[in-house]
N, C-alpha and C positions, 0 to 999 in steps of 0.2 A: 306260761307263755301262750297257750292257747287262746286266752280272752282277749290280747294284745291279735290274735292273726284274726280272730273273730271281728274285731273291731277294724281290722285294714280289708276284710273281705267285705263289710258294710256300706266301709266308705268306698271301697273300690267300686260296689256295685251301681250306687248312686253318680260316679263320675262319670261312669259309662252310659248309664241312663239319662245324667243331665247336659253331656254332648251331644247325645241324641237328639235331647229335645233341641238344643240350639241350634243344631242343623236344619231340624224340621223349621223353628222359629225363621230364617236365615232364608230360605226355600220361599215361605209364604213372603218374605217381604221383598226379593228378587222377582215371585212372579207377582206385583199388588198389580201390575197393568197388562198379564198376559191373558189376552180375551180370545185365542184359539189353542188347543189343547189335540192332542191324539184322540183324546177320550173325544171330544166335541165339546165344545163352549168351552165357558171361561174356565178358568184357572178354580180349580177349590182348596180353601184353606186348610191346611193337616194338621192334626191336631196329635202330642204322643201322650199317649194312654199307661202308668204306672202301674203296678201292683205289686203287694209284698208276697213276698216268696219265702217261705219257712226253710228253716236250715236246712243242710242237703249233706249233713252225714247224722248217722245214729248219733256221736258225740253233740252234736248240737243239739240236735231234738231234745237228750237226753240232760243235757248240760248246761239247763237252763236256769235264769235266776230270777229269784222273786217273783215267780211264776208267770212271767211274760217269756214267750219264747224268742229268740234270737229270728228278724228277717232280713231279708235283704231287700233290692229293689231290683224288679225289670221290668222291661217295655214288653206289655200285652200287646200293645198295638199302636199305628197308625192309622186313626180316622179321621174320614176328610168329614169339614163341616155341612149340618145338610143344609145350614138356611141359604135359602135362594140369592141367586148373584145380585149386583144393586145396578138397576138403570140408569144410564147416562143418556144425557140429548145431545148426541155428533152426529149426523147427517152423511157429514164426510170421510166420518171413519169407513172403511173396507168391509169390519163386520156388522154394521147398523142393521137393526131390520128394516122393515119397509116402512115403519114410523117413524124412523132417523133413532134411536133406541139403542143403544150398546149395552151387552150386557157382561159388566166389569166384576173382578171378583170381588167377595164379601169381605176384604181387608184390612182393618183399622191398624194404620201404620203405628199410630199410639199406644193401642193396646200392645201392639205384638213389640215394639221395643219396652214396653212394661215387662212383660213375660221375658223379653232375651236379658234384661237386668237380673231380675228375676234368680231364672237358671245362671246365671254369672254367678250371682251370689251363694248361691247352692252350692255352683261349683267350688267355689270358693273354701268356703266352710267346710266343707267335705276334704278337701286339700287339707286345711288347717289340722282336723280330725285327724287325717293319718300321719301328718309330722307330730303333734302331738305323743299320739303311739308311739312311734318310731322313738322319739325321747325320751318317753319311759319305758321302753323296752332296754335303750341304751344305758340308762339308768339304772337299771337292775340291773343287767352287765357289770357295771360299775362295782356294782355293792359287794357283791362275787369276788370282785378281785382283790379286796383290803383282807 
């Protein structure tokens, strides 16, 4: 049974990870036209940052097969983009500078609903992955009982 919970701790870590990232994705295309910030200027785009993470009891470490070890997934981080915000000529916007000049965030609405399909699909599959489980764990249940 244990390879079955290994397999739901996998996908679980990823579903958690790839809501993550949709929220972040979600975030940058809410603000593609907020050009004042706390921080000061425009809006910067967030980016989430993955990394595998090696089992986290002895059984796993130990418990590995065909000598690839069992990881999960977490979020390292949230990094905003550095490339520079993109110029606009409005005159009569509020924040222009004194060339008429806005300066709007680095956004590609295309890209970033590429990316939110993307994690859709991630998520997706990673669902599929632990129903899968779940059915052959019931399954072995099953067999138990004849």
């Amino acid at each position: 049974m244990g390879d079955f919970f290994d397999s739901l701790d996998v996908s679980a870590s990823a579903l958690s990870a790839e809501r993550l990232r949709m929220n972040t994705i979600s975030s940058n295309l809410a603000n593609a036209q907020t050009t004042r910030t706390p921080e000061g200027g425009p809006y910067r785009r967030k980016d989430a940052v993955f990394e595998a993470v090696p089992g986290k009891n002895f059984a796993d470490v130990l418990g590995t097969t065909m000598d690839v070890p069992l990881h999960t997934v977490h979020v390292a981080d949230v990094v905003s983009d550095p490339n520079p915000p993109r110029l606009v000529r409005d005159p009569e916007h509020p924040d222009a500078d004194q060339d008429g000049n806005v300066a709007m965030p680095n956004i590609n609405t295309m890209e970033e609903m590429v990316n939110l399909i993307t994690a859709s699909r991630t998520y997706e599959a990673n669902v599929t992955a632990m129903n899968v489980a779940r059915n052959m764990m019931n399954k072995a249940l099953e067999i138990g009982k004849r």
